[in-house]
N, C-alpha and C positions, 0 to 999 in steps of 0.2 A: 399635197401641200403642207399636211400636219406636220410628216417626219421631217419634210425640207425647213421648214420654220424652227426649229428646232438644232438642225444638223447645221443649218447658217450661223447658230450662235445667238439668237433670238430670246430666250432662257426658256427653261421652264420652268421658272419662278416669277408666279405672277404677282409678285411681291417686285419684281421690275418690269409689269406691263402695264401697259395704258388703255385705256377700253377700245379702242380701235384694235391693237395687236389679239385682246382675248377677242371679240367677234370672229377677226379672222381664224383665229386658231381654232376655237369653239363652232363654228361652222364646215370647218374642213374637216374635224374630228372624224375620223370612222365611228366612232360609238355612233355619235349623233346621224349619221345617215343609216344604221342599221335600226336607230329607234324609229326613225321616219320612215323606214320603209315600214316595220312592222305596225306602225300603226297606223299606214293609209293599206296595208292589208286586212288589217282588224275592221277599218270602217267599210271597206270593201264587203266582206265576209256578213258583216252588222246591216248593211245595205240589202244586200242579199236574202238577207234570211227573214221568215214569215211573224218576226214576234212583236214588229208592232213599233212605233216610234216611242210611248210612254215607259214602255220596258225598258228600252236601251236608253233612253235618260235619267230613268231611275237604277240601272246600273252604274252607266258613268258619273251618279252625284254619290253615289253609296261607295264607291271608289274614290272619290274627291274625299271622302270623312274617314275612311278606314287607312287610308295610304298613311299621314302622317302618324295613325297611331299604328300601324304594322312597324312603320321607320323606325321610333320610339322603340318599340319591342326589340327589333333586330340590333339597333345600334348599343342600346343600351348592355341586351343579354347577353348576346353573341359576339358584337364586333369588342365589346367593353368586357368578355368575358374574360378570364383566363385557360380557360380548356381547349383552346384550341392549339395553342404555342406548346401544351406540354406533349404533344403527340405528332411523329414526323410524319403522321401519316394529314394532318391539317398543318403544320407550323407555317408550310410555303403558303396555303390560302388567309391564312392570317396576317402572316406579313404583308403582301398586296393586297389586301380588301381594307385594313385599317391599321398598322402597326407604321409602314412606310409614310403614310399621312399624319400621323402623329409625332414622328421623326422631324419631319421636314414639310408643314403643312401648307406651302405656298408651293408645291411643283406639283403643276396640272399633270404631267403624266402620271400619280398615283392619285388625284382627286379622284379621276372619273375611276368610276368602277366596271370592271370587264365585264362586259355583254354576257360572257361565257357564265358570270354569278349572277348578272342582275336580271336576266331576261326568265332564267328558271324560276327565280324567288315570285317574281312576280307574276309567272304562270300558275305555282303552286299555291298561292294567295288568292289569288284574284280569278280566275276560270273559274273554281267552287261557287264565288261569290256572286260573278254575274250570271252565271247558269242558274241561280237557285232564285234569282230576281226574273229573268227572261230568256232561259233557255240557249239556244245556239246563240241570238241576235246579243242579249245580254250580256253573256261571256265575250263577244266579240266587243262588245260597248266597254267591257271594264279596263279588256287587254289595251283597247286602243288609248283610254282614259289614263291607263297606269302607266304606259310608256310617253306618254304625252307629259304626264307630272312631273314623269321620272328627268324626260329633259330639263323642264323648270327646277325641278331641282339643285341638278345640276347645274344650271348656267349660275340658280341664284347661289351656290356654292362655289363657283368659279371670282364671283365677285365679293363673297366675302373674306377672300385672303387674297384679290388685286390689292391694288397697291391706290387705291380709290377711295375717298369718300361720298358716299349719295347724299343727294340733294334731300330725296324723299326722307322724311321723318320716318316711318317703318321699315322700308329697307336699311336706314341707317341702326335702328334700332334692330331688327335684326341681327346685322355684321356684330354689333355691338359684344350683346349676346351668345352668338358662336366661338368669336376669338376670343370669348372667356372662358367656353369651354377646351380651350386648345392650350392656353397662354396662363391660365389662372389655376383653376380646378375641375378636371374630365369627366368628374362623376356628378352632372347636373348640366345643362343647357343642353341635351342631348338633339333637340330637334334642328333644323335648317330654315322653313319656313314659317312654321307652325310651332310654339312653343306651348301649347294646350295640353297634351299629354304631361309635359312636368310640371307645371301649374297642379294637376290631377292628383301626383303621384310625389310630389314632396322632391324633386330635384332641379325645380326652377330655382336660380338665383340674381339678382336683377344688378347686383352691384358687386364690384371685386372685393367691397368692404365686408360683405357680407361671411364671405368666408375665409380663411388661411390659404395660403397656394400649397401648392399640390403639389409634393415631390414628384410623381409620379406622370405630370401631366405630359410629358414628352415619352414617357416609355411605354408608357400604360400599364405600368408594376412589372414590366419583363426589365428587370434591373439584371446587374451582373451576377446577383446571388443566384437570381432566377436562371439564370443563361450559363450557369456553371448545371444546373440540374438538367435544363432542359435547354440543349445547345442549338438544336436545328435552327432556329429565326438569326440566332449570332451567325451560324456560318453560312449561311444565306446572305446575311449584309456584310460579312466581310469583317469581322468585330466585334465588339460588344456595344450594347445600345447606347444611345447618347441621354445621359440625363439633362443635357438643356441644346438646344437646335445649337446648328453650325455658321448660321446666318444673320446672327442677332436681333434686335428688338422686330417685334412686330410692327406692321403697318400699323 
């Protein structure tokens, strides 16, 4: 149903859909049926195992607190790094994990991130975590807790570049907040849900007054200077990067 919504002419710019069209699509998702499945296996597994019901709750809340600040780390270091683009042997994972989202931030099919990246991250994060809380059951509690988030995540990133505004005052606030870090200046509002880590760490910013915009905030600094030294991401999309979207203003 996903690739048929899509191949009908549907967009995948949810910069032209309405919350009815993202449910359907957001539900039909392949990601989203491989997070569900892997996390009524995790609860399965958690069920199963001898460690006790306080253990596995005390995983999955120790998972609720560490998730947003892993995000933070990841998105920040890695996805906001540059070393990844200068080496062909990562420029392709770079360019579809975050470069193509920064391009063109309103098409769902590079929001969600491949299963094939997000499911290992959060194996190698999270299994340490809740084993070292409650053993088999714990680990089982954080996997199921982390792919459970991972969807909220997701969905609540699906809605902040619809083509929507929320009723709710924190959701609104929220949207608010991300498409600044998209639209305004990239190095700061790093979080989705949770804006606590840059509150922390000195890259919260609350108002676009606050800062200058960002040359840089559609490319991610892979500018054409960049893309003459380190070509692979260019020829991957076919050109050189676009210093402001193709699609004009923001929602």
């Amino acid at each position: 149903m996903y690739a048929r919504w899509f191949r009908d002419g549907k967009s995948f710019d949810l910069g032209r859909m309405s919350v009815p069209d993202l449910l359907r699509a957001y539900f039909s998702h392949p990601a989203v049926h491989l997070y569900a499945l892997c996390a009524l296996a995790s609860i399965i597994v958690a069920a199963r195992s001898t460690t006790g019901v306080l253990p596995c709750l005390a995983a999955a809340a120790a998972t609720a607190v560490a998730y947003p600040v892993a995000w933070y780390a990841i998105h920040r270091f890695i996805l906001h790094g540059r070393f990844l683009y200068r080496s062909p042997m990562t420029a392709s994972l770079w360019k579809r994990i975050h470069f193509d989202h920064h391009q063109d931030p309103h098409r769902m099919d590079v929001l969600f991130g491949s299963p094939l990246n997000t499911l290992p991250t959060i194996a190698v994060i999270l299994i340490p975590l809740g084993w070292s809380i409650g053993g088999r059951g714990g680990m089982a509690s954080a996997m199921a807790a982390g792919v459970l988030i991972t969807c909220l995540y997701e969905f609540a990133h699906c809605i902040q570049h619809l083509n929507f505004r929320p009723r709710g005052t924190l959701l609104r606030r929220m949207k608010e907040l991300h498409l600044m870090h998209h639209f305004h200046d990239e190095a700061g509002n790093y979080g989705i849900t949770s804006f606590g880590p840059d509150r922390l760490l000195g890259t919260f910013y609350g108002s676009a007054r606050e800062r200058r915009r960002s040359a840089t905030v559609f490319n991610l600094g892979y500018t054409e200077t960049e893309a003459e030294r380190f070509p692979w991401v260019a020829t991957l999309s076919g050109g050189p990067p676009r210093a402001r979207p193709s699609y004009g203003r923001p929602v």
